[in-house]
C-alpha positions in Angstrom: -114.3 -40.0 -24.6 -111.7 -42.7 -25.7 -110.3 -45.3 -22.8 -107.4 -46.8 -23.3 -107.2 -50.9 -23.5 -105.4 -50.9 -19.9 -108.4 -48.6 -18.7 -111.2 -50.1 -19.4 -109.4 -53.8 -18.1 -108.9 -52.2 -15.0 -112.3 -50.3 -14.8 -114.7 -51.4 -11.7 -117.6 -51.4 -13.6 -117.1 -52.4 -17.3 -120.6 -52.6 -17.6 -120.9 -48.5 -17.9 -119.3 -48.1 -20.4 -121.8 -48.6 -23.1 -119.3 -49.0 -26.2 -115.7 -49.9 -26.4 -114.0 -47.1 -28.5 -112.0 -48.3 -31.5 -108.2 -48.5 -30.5 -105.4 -49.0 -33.2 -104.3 -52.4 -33.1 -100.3 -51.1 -32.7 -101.3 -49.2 -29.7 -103.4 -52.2 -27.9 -100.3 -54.8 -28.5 -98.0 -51.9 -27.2 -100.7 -51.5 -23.9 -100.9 -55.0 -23.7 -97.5 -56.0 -23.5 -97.0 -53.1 -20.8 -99.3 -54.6 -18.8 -97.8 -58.3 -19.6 -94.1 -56.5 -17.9 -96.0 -54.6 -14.7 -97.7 -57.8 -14.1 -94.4 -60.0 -14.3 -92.4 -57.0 -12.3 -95.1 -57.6 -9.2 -95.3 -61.4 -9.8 -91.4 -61.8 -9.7 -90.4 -59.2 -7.6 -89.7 -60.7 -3.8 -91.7 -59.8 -0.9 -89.3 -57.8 1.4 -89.1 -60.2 4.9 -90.8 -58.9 7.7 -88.7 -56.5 10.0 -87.5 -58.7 13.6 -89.8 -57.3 16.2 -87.9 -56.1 18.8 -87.8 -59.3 21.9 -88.7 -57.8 25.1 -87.1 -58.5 28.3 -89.7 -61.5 29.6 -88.9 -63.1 26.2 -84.8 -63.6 26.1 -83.9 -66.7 27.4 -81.5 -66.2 30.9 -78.7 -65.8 30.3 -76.8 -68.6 32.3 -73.3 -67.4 33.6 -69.8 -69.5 32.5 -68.1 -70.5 35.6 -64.5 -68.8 35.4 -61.7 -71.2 34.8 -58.9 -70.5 37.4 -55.9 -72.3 36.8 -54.0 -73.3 39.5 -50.2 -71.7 40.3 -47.9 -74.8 41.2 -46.1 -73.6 44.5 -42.7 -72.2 44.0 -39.8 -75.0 43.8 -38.0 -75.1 46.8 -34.7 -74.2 46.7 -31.7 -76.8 46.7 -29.9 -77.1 49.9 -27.0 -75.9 49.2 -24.2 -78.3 50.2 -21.5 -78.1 52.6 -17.9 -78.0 50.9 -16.1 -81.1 51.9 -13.1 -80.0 53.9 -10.3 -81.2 51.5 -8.7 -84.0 53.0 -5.3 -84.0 55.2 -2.5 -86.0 54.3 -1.6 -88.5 56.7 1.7 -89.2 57.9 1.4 -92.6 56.0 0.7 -90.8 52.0 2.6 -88.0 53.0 5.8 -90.5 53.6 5.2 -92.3 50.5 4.9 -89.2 48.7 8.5 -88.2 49.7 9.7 -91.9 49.2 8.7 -91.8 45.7 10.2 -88.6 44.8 13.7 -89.6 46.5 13.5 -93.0 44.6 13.2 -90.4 41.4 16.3 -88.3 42.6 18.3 -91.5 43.5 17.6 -92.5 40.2 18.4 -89.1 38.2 21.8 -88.8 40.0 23.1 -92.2 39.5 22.2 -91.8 35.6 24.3 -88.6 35.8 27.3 -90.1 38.0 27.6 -93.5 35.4 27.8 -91.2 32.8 30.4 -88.6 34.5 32.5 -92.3 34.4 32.4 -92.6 31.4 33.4 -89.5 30.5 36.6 -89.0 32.7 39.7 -91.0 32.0 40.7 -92.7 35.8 44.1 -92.7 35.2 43.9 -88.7 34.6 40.8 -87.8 35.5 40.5 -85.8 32.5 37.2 -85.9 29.8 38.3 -88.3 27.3 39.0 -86.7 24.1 36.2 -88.3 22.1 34.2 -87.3 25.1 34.9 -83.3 25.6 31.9 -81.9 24.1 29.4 -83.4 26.4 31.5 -83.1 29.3 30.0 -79.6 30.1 26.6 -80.9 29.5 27.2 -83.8 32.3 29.0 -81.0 34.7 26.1 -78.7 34.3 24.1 -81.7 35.5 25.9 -82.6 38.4 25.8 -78.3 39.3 22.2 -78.5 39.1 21.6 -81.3 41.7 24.2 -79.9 44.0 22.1 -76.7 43.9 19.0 -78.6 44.4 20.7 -80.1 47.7 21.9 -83.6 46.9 25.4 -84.7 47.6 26.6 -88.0 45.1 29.4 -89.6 46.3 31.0 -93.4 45.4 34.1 -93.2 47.6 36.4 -94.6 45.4 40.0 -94.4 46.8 38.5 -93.1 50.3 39.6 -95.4 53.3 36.6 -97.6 54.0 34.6 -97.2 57.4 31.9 -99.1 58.8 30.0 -96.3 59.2 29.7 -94.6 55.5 26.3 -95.2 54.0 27.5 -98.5 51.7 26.7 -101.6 51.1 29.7 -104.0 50.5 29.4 -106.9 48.1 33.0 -107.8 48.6 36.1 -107.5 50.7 39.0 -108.7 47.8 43.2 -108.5 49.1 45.3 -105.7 47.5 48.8 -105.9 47.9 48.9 -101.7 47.5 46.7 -100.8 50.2 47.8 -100.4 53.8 44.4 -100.0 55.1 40.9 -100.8 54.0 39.9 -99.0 51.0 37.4 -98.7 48.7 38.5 -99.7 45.3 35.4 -99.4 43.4 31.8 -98.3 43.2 29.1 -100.0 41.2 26.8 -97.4 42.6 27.2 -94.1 44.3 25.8 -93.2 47.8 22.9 -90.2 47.5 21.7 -87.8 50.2 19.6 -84.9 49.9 19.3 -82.6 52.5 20.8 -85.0 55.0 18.5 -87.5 54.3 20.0 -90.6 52.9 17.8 -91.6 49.5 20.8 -94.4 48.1 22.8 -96.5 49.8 26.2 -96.7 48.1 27.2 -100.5 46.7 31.3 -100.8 46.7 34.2 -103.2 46.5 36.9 -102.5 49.5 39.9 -103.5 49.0 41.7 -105.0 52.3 45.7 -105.3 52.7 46.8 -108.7 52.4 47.6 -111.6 55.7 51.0 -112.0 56.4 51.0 -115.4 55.1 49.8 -114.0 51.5 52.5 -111.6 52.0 55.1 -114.6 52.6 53.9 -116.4 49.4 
């Protein structure tokens, strides 16, 4: 009976076999390096870990609970107080008559512009438009329309007898020999009223028919 190299190696008791059997020399490198590879294959493979035995109850640590974190709602914002409209405020007497002062110093003004320019315009000899002056003279008439419709009266009282009573200042009394009575003569500006309510006093020159000792000279 023949052994093979590897058997009788790995035999118990080498000491019954009684004689090693001749073995080709091929076949004991081949054995021999076959049991060079089984031996490195056990020497290099590595050892699987050792399963995790299961941890019983007693053994897990306690598990320690995590406060809950509550945050905090900020109260609700109270609500503005809602503020009381301020009554608008009342005119006085006082801003409510220097409202109306202003606006008649304005339509004092507007008519007077108008007036001094109707002067120029019409001859006083004629009282025709001058001929240079006809195209504009509708313009200035329209004018004078539209402030009569708005109410105010312009009027310089030229050639009117004078009274101490019309609304005019007079900055001089000057002798005409063709007057028979106090007259005015001429206007450096007109009297305004608007609705009855005097806005310009008129400023005039009245002539006055002369002494009977001027007459006499």
């Amino acid at each position: 009976m023949q052994y093979s190299l590897l058997a009788q190696l790995m035999a118990r008791d080498p000491r019954k076999v009684v004689r090693f059997p001749d073995v080709p020399l091929d076949q004991a490198l081949v054995s021999l390096q076959q049991l060079q590879d089984a031996i490195q294959e056990l020497l290099g493979a590595p050892m699987p870990p050792p399963s995790p035995e299961p941890a019983s109850i007693g053994s897990m640590p306690p598990v320690v609970p995590v406060p809950a974190v509550i945050e905090e709602t900020p109260p609700p914002a109270e609500p503005a107080p809602l503020s009381e409209p301020k009554p608008e405020p009342v005119p006085t007497a006082t801003a409510a008559s220097e409202s109306l002062d202003a606006v008649s110093g304005l339509l004092a003004g507007l008519a007077t512009q108008v007036w001094r320019a109707r002067n120029r315009i019409i001859d006083p000899e004629t009282g025709e438009p001058r001929e240079e002056m006809k195209k504009i003279h509708r313009h200035v008439d329209g004018a004078f329309e539209t402030l009569a419709q708005m109410g105010l009266t312009i009027n310089d009282w030229v050639k009117q007898p004078y009274d101490a009573g019309l609304p005019v200042k007079v900055l001089t009394f000057q002798p005409t020999s063709d007057v028979q009575r106090d007259t005015v003569l001429e206007a450096v500006r007109p009297s305004v009223i608007w609705k009855e309510r005097l806005l310009q006093m008129g400023e005039v020159i009245v002539g006055i028919p002369p002494s009977a000792e001027e007459k006499t000279q």
